[in-house]
C-alpha positions as CSV (number, residue, x, y, z in Angstrom):
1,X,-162.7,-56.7,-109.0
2,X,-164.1,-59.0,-106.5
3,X,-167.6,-58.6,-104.7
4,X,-167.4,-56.7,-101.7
5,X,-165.2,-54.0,-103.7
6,X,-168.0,-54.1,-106.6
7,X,-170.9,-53.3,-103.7
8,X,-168.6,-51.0,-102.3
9,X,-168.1,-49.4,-105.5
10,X,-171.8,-49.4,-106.4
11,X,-172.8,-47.9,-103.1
12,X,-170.3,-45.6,-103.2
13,X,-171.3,-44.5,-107.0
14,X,-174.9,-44.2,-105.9
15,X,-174.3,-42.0,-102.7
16,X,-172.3,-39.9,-104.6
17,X,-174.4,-39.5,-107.6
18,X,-177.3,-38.7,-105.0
19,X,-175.7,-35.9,-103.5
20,X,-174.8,-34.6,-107.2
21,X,-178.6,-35.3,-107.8
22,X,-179.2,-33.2,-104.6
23,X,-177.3,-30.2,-105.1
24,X,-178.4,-29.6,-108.9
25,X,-181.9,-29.9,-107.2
26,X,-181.3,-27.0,-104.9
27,X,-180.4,-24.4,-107.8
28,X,-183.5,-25.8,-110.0
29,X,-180.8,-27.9,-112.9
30,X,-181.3,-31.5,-111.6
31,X,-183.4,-32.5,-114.4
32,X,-181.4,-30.9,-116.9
33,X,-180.2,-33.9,-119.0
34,X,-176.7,-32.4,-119.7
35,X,-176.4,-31.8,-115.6
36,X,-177.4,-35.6,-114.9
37,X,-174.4,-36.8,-118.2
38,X,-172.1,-34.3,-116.1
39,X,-173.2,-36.0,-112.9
40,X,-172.4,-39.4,-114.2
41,X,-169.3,-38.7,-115.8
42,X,-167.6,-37.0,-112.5
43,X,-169.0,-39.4,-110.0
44,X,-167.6,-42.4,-111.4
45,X,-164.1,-41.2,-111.9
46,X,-164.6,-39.5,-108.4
47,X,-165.9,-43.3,-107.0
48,X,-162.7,-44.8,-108.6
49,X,-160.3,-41.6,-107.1
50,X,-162.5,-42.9,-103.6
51,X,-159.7,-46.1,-103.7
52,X,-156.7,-44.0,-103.8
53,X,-157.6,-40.6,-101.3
54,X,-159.7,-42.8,-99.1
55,X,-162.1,-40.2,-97.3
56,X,-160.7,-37.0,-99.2
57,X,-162.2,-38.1,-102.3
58,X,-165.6,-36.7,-100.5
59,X,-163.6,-33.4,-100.7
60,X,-162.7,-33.6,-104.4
61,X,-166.8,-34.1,-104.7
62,X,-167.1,-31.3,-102.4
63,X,-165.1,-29.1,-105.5
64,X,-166.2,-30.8,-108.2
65,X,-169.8,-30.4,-107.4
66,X,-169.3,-26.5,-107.0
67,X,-167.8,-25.9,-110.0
68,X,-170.6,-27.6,-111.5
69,X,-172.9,-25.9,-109.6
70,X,-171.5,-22.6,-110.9
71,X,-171.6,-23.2,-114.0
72,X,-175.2,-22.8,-113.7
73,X,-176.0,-20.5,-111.5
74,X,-172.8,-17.9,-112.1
75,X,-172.7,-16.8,-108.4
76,X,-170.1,-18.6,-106.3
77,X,-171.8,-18.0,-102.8
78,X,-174.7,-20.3,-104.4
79,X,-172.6,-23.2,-105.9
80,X,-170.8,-23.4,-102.5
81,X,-173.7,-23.3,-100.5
82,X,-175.3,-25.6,-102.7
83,X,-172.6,-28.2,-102.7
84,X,-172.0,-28.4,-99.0
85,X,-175.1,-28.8,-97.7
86,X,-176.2,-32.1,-99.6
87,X,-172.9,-33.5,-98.1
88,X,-173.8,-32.1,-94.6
89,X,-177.3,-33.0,-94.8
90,X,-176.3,-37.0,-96.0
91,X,-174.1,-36.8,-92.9
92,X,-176.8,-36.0,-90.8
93,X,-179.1,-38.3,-92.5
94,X,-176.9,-41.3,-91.8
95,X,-176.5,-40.2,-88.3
96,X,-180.1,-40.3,-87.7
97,X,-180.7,-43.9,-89.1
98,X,-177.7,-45.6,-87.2
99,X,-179.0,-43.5,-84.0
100,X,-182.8,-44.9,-84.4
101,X,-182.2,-48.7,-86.0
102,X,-178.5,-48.7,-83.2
103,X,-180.4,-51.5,-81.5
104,X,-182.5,-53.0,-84.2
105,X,-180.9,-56.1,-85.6
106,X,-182.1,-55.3,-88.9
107,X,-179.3,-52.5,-88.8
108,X,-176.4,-55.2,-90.4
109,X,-178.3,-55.6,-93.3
110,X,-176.5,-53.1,-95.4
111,X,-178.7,-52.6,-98.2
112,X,-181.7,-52.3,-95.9
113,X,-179.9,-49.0,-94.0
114,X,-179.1,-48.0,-97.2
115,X,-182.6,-47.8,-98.7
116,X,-183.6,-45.9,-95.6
117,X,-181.0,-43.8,-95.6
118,X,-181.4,-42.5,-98.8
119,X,-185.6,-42.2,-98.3
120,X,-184.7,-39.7,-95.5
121,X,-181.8,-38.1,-97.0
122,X,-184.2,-37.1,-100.1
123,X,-187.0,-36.7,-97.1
124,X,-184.5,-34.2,-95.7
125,X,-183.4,-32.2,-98.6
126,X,-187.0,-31.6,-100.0
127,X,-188.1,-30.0,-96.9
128,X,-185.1,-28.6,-96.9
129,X,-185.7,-26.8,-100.4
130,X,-189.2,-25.7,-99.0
131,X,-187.6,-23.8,-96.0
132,X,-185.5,-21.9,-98.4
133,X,-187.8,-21.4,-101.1
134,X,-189.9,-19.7,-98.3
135,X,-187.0,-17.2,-97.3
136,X,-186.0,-16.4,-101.2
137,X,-185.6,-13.1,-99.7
138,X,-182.3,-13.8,-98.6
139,X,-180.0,-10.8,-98.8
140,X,-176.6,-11.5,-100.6
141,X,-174.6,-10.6,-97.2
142,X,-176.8,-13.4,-95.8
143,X,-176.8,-15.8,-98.4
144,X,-172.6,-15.2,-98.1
145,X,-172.6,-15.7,-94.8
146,X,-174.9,-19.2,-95.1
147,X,-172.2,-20.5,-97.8
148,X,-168.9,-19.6,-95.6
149,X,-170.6,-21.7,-92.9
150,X,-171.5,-24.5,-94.8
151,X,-168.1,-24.9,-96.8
152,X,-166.0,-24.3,-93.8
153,X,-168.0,-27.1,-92.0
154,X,-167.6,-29.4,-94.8
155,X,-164.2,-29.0,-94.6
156,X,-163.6,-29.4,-90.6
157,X,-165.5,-32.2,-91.0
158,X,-163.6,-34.1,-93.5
159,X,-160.3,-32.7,-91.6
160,X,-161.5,-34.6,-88.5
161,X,-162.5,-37.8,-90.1
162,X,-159.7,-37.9,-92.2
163,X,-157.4,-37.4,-89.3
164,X,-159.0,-40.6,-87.0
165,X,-158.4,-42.5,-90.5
166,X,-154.5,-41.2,-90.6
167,X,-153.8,-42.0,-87.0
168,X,-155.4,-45.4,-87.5
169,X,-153.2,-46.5,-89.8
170,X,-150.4,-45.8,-87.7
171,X,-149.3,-42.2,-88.8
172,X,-147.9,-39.9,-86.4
173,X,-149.9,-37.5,-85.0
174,X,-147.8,-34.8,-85.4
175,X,-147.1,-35.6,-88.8
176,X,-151.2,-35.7,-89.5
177,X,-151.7,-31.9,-87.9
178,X,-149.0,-30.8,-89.8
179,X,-150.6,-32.2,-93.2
180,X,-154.4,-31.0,-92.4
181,X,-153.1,-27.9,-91.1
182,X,-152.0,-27.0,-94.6
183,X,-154.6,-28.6,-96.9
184,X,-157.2,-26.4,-94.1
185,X,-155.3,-23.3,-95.2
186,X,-154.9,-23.9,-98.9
187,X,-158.8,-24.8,-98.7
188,X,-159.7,-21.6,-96.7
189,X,-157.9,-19.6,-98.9
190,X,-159.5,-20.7,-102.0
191,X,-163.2,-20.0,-100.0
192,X,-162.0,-16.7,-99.3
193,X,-160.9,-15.8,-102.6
194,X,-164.0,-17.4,-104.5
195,X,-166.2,-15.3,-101.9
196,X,-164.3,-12.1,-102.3
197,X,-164.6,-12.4,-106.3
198,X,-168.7,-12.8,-105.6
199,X,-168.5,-9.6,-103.4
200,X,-167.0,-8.2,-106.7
201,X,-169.2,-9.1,-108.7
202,X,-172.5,-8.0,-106.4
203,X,-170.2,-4.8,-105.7
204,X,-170.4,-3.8,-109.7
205,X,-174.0,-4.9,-109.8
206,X,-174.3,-2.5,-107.5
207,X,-173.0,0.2,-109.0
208,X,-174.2,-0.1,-112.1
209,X,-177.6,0.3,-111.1
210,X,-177.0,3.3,-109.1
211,X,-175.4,4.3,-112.8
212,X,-179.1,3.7,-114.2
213,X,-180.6,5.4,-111.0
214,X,-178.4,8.8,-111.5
215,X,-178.5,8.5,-115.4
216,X,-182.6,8.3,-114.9
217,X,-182.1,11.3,-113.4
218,X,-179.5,13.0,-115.4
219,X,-182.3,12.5,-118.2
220,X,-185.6,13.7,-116.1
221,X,-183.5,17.4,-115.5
222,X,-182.7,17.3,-120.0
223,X,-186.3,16.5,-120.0
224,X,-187.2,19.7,-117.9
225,X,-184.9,21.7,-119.5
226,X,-186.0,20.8,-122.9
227,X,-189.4,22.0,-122.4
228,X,-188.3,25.5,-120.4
229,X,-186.1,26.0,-124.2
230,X,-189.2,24.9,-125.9
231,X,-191.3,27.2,-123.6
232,X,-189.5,30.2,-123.7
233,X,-188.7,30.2,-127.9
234,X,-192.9,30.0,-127.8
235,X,-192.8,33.0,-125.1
236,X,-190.5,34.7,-127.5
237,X,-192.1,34.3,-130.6
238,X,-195.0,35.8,-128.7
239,X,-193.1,38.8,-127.7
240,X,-192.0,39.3,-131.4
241,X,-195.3,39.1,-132.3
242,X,-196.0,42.0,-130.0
243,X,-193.5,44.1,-130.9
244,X,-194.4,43.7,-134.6
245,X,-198.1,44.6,-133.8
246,X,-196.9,48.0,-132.3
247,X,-194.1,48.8,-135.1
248,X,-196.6,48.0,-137.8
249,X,-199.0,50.5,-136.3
250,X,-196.4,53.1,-135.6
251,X,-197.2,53.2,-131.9
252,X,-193.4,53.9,-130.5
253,X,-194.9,55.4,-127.0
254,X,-196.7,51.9,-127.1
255,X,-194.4,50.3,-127.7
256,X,-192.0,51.5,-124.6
257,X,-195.1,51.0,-122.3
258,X,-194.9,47.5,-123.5
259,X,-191.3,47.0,-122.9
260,X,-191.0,48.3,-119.6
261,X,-193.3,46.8,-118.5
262,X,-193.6,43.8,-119.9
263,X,-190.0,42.8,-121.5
264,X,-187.4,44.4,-119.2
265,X,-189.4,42.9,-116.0
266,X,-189.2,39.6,-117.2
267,X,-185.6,39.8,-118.0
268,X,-185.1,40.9,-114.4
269,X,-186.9,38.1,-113.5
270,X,-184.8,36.0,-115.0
271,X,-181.5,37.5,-114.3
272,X,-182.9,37.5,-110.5
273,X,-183.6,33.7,-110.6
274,X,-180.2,32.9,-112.0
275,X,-178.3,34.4,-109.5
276,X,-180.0,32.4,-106.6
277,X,-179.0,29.3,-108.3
278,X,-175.7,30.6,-109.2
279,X,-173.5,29.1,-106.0
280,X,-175.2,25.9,-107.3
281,X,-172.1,25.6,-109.4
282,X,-169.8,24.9,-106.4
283,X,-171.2,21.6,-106.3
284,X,-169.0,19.0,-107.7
285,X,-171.4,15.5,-106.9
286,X,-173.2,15.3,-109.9
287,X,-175.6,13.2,-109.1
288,X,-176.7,16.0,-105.9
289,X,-176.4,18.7,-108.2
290,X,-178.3,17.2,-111.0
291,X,-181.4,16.8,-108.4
292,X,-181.1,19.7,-106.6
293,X,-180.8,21.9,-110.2
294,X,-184.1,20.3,-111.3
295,X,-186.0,20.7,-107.8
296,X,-184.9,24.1,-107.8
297,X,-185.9,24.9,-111.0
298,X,-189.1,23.5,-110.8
299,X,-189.8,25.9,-107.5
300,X,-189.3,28.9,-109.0
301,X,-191.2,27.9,-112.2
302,X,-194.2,27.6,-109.6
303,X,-193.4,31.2,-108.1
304,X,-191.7,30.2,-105.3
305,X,-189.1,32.5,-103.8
306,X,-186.3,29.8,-103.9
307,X,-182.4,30.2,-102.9
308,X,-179.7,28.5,-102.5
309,X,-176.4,28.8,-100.8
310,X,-173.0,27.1,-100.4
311,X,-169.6,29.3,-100.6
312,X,-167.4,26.4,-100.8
313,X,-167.0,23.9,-103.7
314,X,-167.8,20.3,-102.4
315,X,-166.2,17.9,-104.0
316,X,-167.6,14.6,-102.8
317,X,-170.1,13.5,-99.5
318,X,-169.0,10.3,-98.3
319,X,-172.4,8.5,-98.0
320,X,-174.5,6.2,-100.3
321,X,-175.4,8.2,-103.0
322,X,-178.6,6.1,-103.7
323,X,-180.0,6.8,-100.3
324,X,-178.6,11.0,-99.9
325,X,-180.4,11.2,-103.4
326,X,-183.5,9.7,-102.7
327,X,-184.0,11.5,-98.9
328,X,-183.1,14.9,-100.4
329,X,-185.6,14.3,-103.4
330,X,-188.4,13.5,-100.5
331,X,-187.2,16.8,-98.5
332,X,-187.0,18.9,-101.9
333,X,-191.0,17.8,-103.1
334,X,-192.4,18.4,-99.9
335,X,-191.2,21.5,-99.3
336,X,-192.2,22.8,-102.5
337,X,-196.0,21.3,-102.0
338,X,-195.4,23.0,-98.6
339,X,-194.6,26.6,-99.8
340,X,-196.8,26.6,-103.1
341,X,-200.0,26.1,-100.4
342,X,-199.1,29.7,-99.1
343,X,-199.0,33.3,-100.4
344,X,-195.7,34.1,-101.1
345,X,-194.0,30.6,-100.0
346,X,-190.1,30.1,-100.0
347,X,-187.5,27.9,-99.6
348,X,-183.9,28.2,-98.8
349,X,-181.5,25.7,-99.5
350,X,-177.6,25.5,-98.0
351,X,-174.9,23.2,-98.2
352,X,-172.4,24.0,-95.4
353,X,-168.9,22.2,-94.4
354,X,-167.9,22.4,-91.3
355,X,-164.8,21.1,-89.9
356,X,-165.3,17.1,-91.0
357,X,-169.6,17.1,-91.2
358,X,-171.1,18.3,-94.5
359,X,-174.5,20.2,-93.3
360,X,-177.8,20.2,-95.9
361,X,-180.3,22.2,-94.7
362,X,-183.5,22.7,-96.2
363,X,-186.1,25.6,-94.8
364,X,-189.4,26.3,-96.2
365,X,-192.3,28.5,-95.1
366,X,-195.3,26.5,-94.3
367,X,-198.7,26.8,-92.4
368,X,-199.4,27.7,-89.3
369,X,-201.5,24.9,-88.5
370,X,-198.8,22.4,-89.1
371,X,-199.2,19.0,-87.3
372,X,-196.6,18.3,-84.7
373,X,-193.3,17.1,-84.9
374,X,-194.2,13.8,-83.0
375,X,-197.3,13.7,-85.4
376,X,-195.6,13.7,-88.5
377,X,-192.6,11.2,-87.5
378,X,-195.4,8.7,-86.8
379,X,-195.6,5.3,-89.1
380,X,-197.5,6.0,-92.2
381,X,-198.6,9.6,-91.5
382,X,-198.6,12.5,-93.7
383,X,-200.2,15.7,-94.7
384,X,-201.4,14.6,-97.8
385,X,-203.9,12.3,-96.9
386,X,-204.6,8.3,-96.1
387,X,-202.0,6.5,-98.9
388,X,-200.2,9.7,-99.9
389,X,-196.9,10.9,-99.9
390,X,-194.1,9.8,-98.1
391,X,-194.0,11.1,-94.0
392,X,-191.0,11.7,-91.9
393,X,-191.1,8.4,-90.0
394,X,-190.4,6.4,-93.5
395,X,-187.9,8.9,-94.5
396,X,-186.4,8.6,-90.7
397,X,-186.5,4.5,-91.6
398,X,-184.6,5.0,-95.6
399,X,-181.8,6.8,-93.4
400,X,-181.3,4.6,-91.2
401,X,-179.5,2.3,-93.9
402,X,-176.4,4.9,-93.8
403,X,-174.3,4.8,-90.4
404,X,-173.0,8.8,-91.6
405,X,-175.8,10.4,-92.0
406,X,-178.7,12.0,-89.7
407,X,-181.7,14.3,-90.0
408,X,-182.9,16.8,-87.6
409,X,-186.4,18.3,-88.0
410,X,-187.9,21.7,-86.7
411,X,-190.4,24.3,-86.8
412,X,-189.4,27.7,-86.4
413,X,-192.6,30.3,-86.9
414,X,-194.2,28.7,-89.4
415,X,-190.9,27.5,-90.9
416,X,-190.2,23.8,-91.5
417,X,-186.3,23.3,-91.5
418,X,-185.1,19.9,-92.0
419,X,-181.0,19.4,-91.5
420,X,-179.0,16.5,-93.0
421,X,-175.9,16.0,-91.4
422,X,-173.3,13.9,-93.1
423,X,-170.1,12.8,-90.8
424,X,-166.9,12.1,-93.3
425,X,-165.0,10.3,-90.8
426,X,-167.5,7.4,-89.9
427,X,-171.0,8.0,-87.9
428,X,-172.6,10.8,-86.8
């Protein structure tokens, strides 16, 4: 090995070590001792490969440092976008020096340019670091977006250099398109598919916690339900009692007083109740009817006059279940603080397909004196006082998420109705 190829090789090593040392420093691993062994070990096999593939060993450091990269942080959009941008951003540092020392004479002395380089390089990437660390609220769409960009530059610009390189040495040009043209593709492909498996994997985070969300709920309504079993064996224990007290005292004439009047109203009560819930059945989303059982429940326990009605089994709404549940829930608790504030308050709940749009409407009695319309849709309002409760403008802003789905509000003589429209071919 003679001299210039061992300061070739050396500078080589270092720049490539650097941008190792950069990436690792991005996802927080750089001083991890068994990163910088890793570090070592690829970047001088990768500075020796650098001989061979000439300017496409850059790209094997491009991969390498991914996979590295991800075996850390488990999320392909971040090894990718952490890999390509310490290459891009050593490009752009080397650009800068031999744009500002281009006329200093000082520029042939290698190590010099190199020593500067590499100051602003590491210059570049802390600042770097600090601008994202200040936008750590990066949605993962975004973030997937950022790390397409980056690779797919990385790899244009490699194609293009590589290319000039080719043709230099004599290679046809023809013969060069045809090469990059398929390495480009191959390369593409292998972005795409490492991005569609982090969709996958964001996708089942997803849903899993919407499983938490719904089975949070799913154990709130066993909760209720729980305590109306525990409630009624007490109010029937009670009743026993009673009816002890008037057998043990021989009082039959009493006793039929008591049971009209007491016993057989109650069960009518109940019978009553059960048949306004009864269509509830025809719902087939669980996660809807779970919510909308308990809500319902819940009115009548507080004397509200509460119905429901829906004559055709719905087997699915096409809309994000997270954001239908959570609206609905909002709807459902203020109409029942709404109708509890008057005598004899109700609420009237249907479900209603129509052609391709699923209708939820939601009427309660309320006050009179209700604000209006324009009063309650404003930011951060609501009947409940300063801080309280959740207004219409927020719930107009949660909906918004879902392209499907509106809300229309009115009053009606002192009846609130609020209408959720859900479109199951697209937007509404």
């Amino acid at each position: 090995m003679n001299t210039i190829f061992s300061v070739e090789f050396i500078g080589l090593f270092l720049q490539y070590f650097f941008i190792f040392l950069c990436g690792g420093y991005l996802i927080g691993v750089a001083h991890k001792k068994a990163y910088l062994l890793i570090s070592l070990v690829v970047v001088l096999l990768i500075s020796f490969v650098y001989f061979i593939l000439d300017v496409l060993a850059t790209g094997v450091l491009w991969g390498a440092l991914s996979l590295v990269l991800l075996r850390y942080s488990r999320k392909v959009d971040i090894s990718f976008f952490s890999s390509s941008m310490p290459i891009l951003l050593y490009i752009l540092s080397d650009y800068i020096i031999v744009y500002l020392l281009s006329s200093a004479e000082i520029m042939n002395n290698l190590v010099f340019r190199f020593i500067v380089g590499t100051l602003l390089y590491f210059s570049i990437i802390y600042l770097f670091k600090k601008i994202i660390n200040r936008f750590s609220y990066f949605s993962s769409f975004t973030l997937l977006i950022l790390a397409v960009t980056s690779s797919l530059t990385v790899i244009v610009y490699l194609m293009i250099i590589s290319i000039e390189r080719a043709v230099e040495s004599g290679i046809s040009m023809e013969k060069t398109n045809s090469i990059f043209i398929v390495v480009y593709a191959l390369v593409s492909a292998l972005v795409c598919v490492a991005i569609i498996y982090a969709k996958s994997k964001v996708y089942v985070a997803r849903e899993k916690q919407k499983e938490l969300i719904y089975l949070l709920e799913y154990l709130d309504q066993i909760e209720s339900n729980y305590n109306e079993i525990r409630k009624f064996k007490h109010d029937y224990k009670n009743i026993l009692i009673s009816v002890e007290s008037f057998l043990e005292s021989n009082d039959i004439q009493g006793l039929k007083e008591y049971f009209y009047k007491e016993i057989k109203q109650t069960a009518q009560i109940i019978d009553l109740n059960s048949f306004k819930l009864s269509q509830l059945s025809n719902l087939q989303v669980k996660e809807l009817k779970s919510l909308l059982a308990n809500k319902l429940m819940v009115s009548q326990e507080k004397g509200i006059d509460t119905e429901i009605e829906m004559r055709e089994k719905i087997k699915s709404i096409p809309v994000d279940s997270v954001v239908l549940v959570r609206s609905l829930g909002i709807i459902l608790d203020n109409a029942i603080e709404a109708a509890e504030e008057i005598k004899n308050g109700y609420i009237r709940v249907a479900i209603l397909h129509d052609k391709n749009l699923i209708k939820i409407i939601v009427a309660n009695s309320c006050k009179q004196d209700i604000p209006k319309l324009f009063l309650l849709k404003r930011d951060g309002f609501s009947t409940k006082g300063e801080n309280r409760g959740l207004g219409l403008g927020n719930l107009d802003q949660l909906l918004n998420k879902s392209k499907n789905i509106i809300l229309e509000t009115k009053i009606e003589k002192s009846v609130f109705i609020q209408i959720l429209t859900v479109n199951e071919e697209g937007k509404v």
